[in-house]
N, C-alpha and C positions, 0 to 999 in steps of 0.2 A: 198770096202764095208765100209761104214760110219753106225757105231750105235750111236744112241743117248740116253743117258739116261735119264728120266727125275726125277724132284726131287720128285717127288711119289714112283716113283723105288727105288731111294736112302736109301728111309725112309721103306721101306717095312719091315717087323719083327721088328720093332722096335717103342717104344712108344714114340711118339715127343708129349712136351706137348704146350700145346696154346701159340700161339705167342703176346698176349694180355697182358702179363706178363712179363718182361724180367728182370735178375740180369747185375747190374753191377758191383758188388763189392761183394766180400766174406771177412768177417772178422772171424776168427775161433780160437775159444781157446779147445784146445784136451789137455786131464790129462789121460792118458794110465796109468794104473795098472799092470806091468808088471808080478804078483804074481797072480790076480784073472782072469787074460785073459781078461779085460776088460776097456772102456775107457768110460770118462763122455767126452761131447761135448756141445758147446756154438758156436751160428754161427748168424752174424749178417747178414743181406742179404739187400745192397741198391739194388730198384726196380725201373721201369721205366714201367710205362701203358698206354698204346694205347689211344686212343678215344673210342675205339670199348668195352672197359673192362667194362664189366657191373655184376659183381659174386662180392659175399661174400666167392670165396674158391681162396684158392692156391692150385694149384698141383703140386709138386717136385717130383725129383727122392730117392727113399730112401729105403734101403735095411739091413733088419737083424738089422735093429735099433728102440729103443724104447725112444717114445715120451714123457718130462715130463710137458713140458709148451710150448706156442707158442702166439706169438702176434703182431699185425702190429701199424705200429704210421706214422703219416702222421706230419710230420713236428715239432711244438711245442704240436700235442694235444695229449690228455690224450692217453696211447694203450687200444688198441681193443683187446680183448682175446678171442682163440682159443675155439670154445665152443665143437670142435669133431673134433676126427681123424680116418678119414678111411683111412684104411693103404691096399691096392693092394698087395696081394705076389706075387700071378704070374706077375704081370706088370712090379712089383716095383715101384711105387711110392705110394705117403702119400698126400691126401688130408686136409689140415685145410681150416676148416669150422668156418667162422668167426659169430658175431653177426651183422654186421653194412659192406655194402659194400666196398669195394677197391674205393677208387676217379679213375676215367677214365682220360687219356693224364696228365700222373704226373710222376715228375721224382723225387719225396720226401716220396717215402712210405717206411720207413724201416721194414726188417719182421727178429723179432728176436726168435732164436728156441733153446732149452732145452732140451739134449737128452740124451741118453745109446747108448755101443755098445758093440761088443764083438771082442777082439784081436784073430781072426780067424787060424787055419790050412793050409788052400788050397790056400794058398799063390796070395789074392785076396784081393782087397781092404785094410784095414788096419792091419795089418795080424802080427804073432807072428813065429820066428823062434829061431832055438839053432846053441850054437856053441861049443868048446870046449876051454879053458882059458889055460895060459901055464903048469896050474897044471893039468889040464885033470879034471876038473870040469866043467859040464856043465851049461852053463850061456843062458839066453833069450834075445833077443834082440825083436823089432817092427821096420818094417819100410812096404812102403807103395808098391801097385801094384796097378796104375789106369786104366792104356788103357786095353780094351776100353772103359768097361760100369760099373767099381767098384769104382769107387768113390762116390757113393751114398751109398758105405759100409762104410764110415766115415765119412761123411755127407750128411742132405738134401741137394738138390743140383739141377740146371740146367744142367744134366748129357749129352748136348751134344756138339759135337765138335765146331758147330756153335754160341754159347751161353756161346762165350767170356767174362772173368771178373778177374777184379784184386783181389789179393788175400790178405790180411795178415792174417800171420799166428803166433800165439804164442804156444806154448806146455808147462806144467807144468809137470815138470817132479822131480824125488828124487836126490837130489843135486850129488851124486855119480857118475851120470849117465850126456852121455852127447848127441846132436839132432843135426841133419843137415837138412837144406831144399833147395830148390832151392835159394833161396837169401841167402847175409850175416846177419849173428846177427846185432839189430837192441841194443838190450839192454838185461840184464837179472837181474833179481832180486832173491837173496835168501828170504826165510820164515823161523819164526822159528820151522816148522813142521817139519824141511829136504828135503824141496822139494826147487822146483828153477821155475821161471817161464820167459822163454826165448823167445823174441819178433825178428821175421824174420822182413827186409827189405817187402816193397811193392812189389807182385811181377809186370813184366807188364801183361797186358793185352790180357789173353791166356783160353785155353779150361782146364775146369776142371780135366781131363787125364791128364795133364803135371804136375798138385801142384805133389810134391813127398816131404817124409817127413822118418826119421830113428831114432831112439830111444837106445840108448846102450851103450856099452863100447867103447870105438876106441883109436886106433894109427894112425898117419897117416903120410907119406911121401909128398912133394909140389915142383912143381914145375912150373914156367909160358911160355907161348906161343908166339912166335914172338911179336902178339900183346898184348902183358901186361895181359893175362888172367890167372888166378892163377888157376893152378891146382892140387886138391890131392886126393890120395889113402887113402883110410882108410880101417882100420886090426883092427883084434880083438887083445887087449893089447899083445905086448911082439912079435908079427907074421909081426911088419912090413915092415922086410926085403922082403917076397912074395907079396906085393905088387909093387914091384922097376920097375919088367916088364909092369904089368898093365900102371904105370906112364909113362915110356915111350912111350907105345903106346899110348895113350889118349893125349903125348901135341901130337906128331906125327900125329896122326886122326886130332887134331883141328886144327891145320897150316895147312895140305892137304886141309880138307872142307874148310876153308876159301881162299886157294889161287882159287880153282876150281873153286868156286862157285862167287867168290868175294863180299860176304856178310860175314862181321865179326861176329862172336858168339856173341849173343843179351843180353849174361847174363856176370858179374863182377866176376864169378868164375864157376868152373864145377868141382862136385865130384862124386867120385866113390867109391864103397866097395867091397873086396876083402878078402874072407874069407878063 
């Protein structure tokens, strides 16, 4: 018996937005407030338009987030401002309504957005959890949960898996504290506010469910893989003797998948947390 599926079925329950639009690049600055439950967000979005793109709206995936500005610029000229946003709950997504249409078959529109969110509970999108410190003080941590359809809790966003795009990523964070993402640190800067504001590597060109992103205290143990891939555990300060087995089995998993499979790990490190 052969079933075939097709890509109507694929998409069924789920809101795919116009293909007349497309991201290719994500640039995202996140400042998590780890005291009010909440984060400000900056995301620049290179786009690429069809011939077919004839609207004055964008529609992104966006969820549980509040809009404070939004604007597109095509090249050298002046931006275009956002004159409305109809924000979808049930759907999830956010429409911005421009004054002045999108240019049709162009790959130089950038679309830059201004937002709120809220460091969540239900361990979904960009989400807020605890742990316990070696004095038995309870301490917050953030970090992220994308797959398969929350990432639009931390960002507007092309929320599907087909609607690949590179990412960078920076976090401002209180100098205390310290953030991991999928790439290495690209650079960090202190403020004299007490904050620190830390720039990720480029990532490649992946679905928005894979960016992951972590926020907090850490220890951590390292060690590398056959092929040169640095790996480490990270523990909450003072605990990071329990994560010694984790580390082993993680280079152990990534030597196995790469002999099996014979495609080496696509990324320059892989971490893990172990709490």
């Amino acid at each position: 018996v052969t079933m075939t599926i097709s890509s109507s079925d694929k998409a069924k329950g789920r809101v795919l937005l116009p293909s007349t639009i497309i991201p290719s690049r994500y640039d995202l600055v996140i400042t998590p407030d780890l005291e009010k439950f909440t984060f400000e967000g900056e995301v620049k979005i290179a786009l690429t338009t069809s011939q077919a793109c004839n609207t004055n709206e964008i529609t992104l995936h966006a969820k549980e987030l509040c809009f404070i500005s939004a604007n597109f610029v095509v090249g050298e000229a002046n931006p275009v401002e956002a004159q409305e946003f109809r924000v979808g709950l049930k759907v999830t997504t956010a429409t911005l309504v421009f004054g002045e249409k999108l240019p049709a078959d162009s790959s130089d529109v950038i679309l830059n957005i201004r937002y709120t969110g809220f460091l969540n509970n239900q361990m979904a999108g960009f989400y807020r959890s605890s742990y316990t410190d070696i004095h038995g003080k309870s301490k917050i941590m953030a970090s992220t949960q994308f797959e398969s359809l929350d990432a639009r809790r931390a960002f507007p966003c092309w929320d599907e898996p087909a609607r690949k795009a590179v990412f960078g990523l920076s976090l401002v964070i209180p100098s205390n504290l310290d953030c991991l993402s999928n790439m290495p640190t690209k650079s960090c800067h202190s403020f004299d506010n007490g904050t620190k504001k830390v720039e990720f590597l480029d990532s490649p060109k992946m679905s928005t469910y894979l960016l992951a992103f972590l926020v907090g205290e850490f220890d951590h143990l390292q060690a590398q893989t056959k092929n040169g891939v640095l790996v480490k555990v990270h523990t909450p300060p003072g605990k990071v003797d329990s994560g010694q087995f984790a580390l082993d089995c993680a280079v152990k998993a990534l030597d196995a998948y790469d002999d099996f499979f014979g495609v080496p790990y696509p990324l320059p490190k892989l971490d893990a947390y172990d709490d």
